[in-house]
N, C-alpha and C positions, 0 to 999 in steps of 0.2 A: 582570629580571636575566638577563641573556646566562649559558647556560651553556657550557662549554668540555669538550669530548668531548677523551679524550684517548689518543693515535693510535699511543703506545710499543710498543703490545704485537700492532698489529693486522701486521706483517709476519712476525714467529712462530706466528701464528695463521692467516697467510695457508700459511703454508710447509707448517702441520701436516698444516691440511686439505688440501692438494697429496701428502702423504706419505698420510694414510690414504686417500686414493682410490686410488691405486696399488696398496695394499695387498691387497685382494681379487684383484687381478692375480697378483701374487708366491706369494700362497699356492697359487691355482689352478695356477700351474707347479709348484709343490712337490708338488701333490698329483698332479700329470702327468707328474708322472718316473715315466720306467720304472724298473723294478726290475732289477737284472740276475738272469738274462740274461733279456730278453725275444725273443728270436731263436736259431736254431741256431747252438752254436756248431763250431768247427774244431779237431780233434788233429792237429798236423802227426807224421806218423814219415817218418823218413827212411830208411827201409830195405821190401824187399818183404812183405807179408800172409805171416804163418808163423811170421816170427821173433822174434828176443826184444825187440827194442823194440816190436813190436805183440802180442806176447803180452801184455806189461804192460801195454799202453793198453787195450784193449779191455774187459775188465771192467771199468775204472777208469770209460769214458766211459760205458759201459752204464748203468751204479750213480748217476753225475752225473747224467746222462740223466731217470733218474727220481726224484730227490732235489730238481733245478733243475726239472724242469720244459719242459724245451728238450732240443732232440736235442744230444748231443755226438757230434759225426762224427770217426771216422779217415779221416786224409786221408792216403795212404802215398804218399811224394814219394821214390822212390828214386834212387840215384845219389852219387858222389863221399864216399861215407864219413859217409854223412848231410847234408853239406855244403848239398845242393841244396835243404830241407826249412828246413835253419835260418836260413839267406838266406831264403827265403820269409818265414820268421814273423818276422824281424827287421825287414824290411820293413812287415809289416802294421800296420795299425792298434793304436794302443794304448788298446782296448778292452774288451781281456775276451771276443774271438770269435775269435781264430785264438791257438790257443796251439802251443806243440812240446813234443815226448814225446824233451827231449833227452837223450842216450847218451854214453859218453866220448869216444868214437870223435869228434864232431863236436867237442865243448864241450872238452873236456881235451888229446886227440890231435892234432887238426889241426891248431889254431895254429902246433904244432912243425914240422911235415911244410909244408905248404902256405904258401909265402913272402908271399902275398898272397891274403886271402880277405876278401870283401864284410862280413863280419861281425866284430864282436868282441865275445866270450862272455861278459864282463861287462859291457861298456860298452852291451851291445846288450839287454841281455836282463833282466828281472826275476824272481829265482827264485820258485817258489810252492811246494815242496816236491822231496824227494827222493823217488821214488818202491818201486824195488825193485833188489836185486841178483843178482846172478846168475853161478855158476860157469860156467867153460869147461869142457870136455871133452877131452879129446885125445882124437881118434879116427883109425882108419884101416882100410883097403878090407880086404876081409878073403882080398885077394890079396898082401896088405904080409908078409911073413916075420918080423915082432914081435910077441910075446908079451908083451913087457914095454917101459917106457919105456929100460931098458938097451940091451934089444937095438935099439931104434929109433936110438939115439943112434950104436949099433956102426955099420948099415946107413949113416946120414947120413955118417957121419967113412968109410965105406968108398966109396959111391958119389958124395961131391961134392954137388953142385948138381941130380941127375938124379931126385931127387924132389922133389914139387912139393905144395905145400897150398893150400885155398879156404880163403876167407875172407868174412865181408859188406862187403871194400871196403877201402882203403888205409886206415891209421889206423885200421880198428875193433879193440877190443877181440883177436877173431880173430887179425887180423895181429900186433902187438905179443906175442903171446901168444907166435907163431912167433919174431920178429925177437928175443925175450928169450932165446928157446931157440938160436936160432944164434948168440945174443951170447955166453954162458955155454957151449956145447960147442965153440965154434969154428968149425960147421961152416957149412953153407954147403944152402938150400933155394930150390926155385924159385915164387916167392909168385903165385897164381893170384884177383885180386879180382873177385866178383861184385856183387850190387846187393841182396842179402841173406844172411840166415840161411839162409831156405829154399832158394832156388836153390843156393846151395854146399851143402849135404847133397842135393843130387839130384845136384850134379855129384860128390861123393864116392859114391853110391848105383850111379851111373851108370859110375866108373871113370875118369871125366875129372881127376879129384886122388886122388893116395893118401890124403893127410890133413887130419882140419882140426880148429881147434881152435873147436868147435861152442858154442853154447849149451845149456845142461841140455833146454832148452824144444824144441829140434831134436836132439838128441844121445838122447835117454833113449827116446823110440819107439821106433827103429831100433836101439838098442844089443839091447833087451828082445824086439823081433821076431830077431834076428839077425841083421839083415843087414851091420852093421858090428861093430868091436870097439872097447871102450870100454879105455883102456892107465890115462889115469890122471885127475885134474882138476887147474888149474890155481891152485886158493886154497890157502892155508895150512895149512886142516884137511879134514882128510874131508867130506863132503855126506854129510847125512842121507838125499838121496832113491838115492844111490849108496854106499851104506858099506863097498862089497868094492874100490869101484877107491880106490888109495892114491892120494896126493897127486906132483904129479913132484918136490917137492924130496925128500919121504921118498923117492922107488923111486928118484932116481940125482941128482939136483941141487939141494942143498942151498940153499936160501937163494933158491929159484924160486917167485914168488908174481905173480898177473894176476889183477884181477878185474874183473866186468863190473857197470854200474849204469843205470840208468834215472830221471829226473825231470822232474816237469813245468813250464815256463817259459812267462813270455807277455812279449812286446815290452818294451823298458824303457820307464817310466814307465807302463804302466800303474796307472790310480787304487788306491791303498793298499786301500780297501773291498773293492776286488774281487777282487785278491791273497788279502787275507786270508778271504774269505768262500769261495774257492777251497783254501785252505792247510788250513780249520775240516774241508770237507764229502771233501777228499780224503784228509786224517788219518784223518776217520772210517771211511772205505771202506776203507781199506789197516787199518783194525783189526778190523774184521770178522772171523769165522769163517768164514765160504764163501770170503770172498776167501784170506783165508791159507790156507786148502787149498785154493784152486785153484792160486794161486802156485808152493806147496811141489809138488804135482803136476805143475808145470812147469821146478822146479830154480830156481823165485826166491821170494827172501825179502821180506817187505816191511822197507822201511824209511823210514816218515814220516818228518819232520821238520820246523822251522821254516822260515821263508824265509832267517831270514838262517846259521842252519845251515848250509842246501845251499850257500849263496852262496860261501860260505866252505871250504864242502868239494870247490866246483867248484876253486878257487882253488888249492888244495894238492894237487889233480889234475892240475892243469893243470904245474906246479911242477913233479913226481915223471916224469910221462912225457916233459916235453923232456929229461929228461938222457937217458935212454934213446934217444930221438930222436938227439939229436944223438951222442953216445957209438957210435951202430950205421949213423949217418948215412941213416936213409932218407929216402928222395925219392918225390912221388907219380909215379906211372905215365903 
């Protein structure tokens, strides 16, 4: 008797064994992915080595450094009010190896200032955390005839336009600081931008500006050496690491408040894993003891947060400074 083999199930079976041989392939890539980061990676800042956006990166990338396993480099790209720094990293690969160490001044300020710029701070960018904040300082040469933020305000409405302040750059923090204060006394100052923090306290040091409205991280050496005078700061409340100089809305303008921040972002779309494996080990570092008194030593505070925190808090930044923009109407240089 003939028998009859029967053939139903041998194309599922053909197809299986075609899958399980594959299989040892698939896992061997799985087990061959890299890890991030396996490479150095990039802190973009946008401003020169000294000041306060690289104040903040540097221990941060230090700490990564050796937490990852991989160098994290500051890559100081100065120029145009950070501008030039976050065109770079928006640019870059959305990988996980060039990140930026973005500031108000690029991310909040300039969209308002600058009519056409290669980037947009949301569209462009995925946040990974906020990193730290930071008072202003009003400072001035200690050839300036003020004592007090009064008498400065007396000298500006006496002399016009014939004193002049540095700042790190059209749209930073700095500038805005000034353009608030000419907006609210009426008066009238002539704005001098550098390519950082540091450089503008050497041209204040120097007598090339009478003033400027400094970072704690540039401003507290030199106020403590004497070589400049510290009138007042520009946040809301007193600073812990300066509690003699008032506030300028308390010493003559009520209702005057500027402050400065730092956080760190990588390209949009970069993979969620690596955002948040970034968001985990930078949280951590900014909670630290060493780091919080380095910080505080340098007139900034940490301030962790989520991604979509910062996201959201770049956003209502961004919001509050073009009115002031537009309101005082500056224009880049």
């Amino acid at each position: 008797m003939t028998k009859t083999r029967s053939t139903s199930g041998t194309p599922a079976l053909a197809g299986l064994a075609i899958a399980l041989a594959g299989l040892p392939a698939v896992v061997h890539a799985q087990q061959k992915a890299p890890a991030y980061p396996d490479r150095p990676v990039r802190m973009l800042v946008g401003f020169a080595p000294g000041g306060g956006a690289d104040t903040a990166a540097r221990p941060v990338a230090q700490r990564l450094s050796e937490v990852l396993g991989q160098q994290f480099v500051v890559d100081n790209r100065p120029g145009a009010g950070g501008n030039i720094a976050t065109e770079i990293a928006s640019r870059s690969n959305a990988d996980g190896y060039s990140l930026l160490v973005g500031t108000i001044a690029a991310l909040a300020i300039n969209p308002s200032i600058y009519e056409k710029l290669s980037f947009d701070p949301v569209r462009d960018f995925s946040p990974i955390t906020n990193m730290a904040s930071s008072i202003n300082v009003l400072v001035v040469h200690p050839s300036v005839p003020a004592k007090t933020v009064k008498d400065l305000v007396g000298l500006l409405r006496a002399k016009g336009g014939s004193l002049n302040y540095g700042s790190s750059g059209v749209g930073s923090a700095g500038h805005l600081s000034g353009v608030l204060m000419e907006h609210m006394t009426k008066t009238d100052m002539t704005h001098i931008p550098y390519k950082g923090g540091a450089p503008a306290m050497s041209a204040l040091l120097g007598g090339e500006v009478q003033m400027v409205f400094a970072t704690a991280a540039t401003a507290i050496p030199q106020i403590k050496a004497g070589k400049i005078r510290g009138l007042a700061v520009t946040t809301a409340t007193r600073a812990g690491m300066l509690p003699d100089l008032p506030t300028i809305a308390e010493a003559a303008l009520p209702g005057y408040e500027a402050n400065n921040w730092y956080g760190l972002l990588a390209p949009a779309k970069t993979p969620k894993p690596i955002i948040d494996r970034l968001n985990a080990e930078t949280v951590k570092i900014l909670g630290t003891q060493n780091l919080r008194e380095f910080y505080f030593s340098q007139g900034l505070e940490p301030t962790p947060s989520t991604p979509e925190a910062f996201g959201a808090y770049i956003k209502a930044e961004i919001a509050k400074w073009s009115k002031l923009v537009k309101a005082a109407g500056v224009k880049p240089d």
